[in-house]
C-alpha positions as CSV (number, residue, x, y, z in Angstrom):
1,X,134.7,37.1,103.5
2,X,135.7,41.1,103.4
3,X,135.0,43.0,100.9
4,X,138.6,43.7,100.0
5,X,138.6,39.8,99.1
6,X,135.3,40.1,97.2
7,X,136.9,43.0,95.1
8,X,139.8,41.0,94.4
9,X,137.9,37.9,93.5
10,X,135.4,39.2,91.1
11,X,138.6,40.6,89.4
12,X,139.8,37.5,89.0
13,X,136.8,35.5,87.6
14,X,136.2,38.5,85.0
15,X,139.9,38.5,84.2
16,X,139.7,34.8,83.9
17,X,136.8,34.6,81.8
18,X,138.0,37.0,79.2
19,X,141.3,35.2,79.1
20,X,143.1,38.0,79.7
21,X,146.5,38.7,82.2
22,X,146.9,41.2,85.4
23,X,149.4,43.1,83.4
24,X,146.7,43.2,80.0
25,X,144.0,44.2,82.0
26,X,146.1,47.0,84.0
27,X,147.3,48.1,80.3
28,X,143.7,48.0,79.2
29,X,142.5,50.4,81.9
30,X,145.6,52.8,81.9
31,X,146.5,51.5,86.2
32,X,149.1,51.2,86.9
33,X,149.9,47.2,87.4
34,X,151.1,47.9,90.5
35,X,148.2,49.2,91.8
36,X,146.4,46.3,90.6
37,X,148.8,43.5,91.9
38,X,148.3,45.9,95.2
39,X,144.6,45.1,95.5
40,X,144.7,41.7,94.4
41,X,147.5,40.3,97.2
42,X,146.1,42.4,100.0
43,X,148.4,45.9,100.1
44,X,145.8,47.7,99.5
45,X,143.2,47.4,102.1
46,X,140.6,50.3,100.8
47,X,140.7,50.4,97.0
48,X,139.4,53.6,95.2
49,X,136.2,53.4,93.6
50,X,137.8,55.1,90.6
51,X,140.3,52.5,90.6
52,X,137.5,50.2,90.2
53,X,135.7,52.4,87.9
54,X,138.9,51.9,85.6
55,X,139.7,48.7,85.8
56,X,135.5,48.0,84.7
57,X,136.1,50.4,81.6
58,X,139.1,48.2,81.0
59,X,136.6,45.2,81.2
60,X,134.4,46.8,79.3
61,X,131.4,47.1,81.8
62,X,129.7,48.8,84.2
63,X,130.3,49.5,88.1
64,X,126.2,47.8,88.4
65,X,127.8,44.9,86.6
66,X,131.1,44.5,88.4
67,X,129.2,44.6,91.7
68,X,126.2,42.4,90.8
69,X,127.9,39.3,91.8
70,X,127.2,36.7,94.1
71,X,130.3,37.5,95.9
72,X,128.9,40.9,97.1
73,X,125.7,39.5,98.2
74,X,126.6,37.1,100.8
75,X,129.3,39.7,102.5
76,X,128.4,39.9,106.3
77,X,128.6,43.2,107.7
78,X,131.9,44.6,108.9
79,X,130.7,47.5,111.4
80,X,130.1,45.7,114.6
């Protein structure tokens, strides 16, 4: 797994376990939802970190809590 994938997962499962839509997370962060749907089907390869920083405000929580998942720790290296 990439990271892009990892990013777009664990925006999923937080999306899915507050029972909440693309388009009501993009509103509750002020993104645009095309910039979300962007980063969750792949058109967006190298997501900005303040991107991410939104969307986790949107979420309520922190950048330490988006990316302490599972997810991230098994990602192999992608510099070879």
């Amino acid at each position: 797994m990439d990271t892009v994938t990892a990013v777009r997962d664990r925006i999923l499962e937080l999306c899915e376990l507050r029972g909440i839509s693309i388009n009501k997370l993009a509103t509750l962060s002020a993104v645009p939802p095309s910039s979300v749907k962007n980063i969750l089907y792949g058109k967006s390869q190298n997501p900005k970190l303040l991107t991410i920083k939104l969307l986790c405000d949107g979420l309520g929580i922190t950048l330490g809590e988006f990316f302490s998942a599972p997810v991230f720790d098994q990602l192999e290296q992608e510099i070879k």
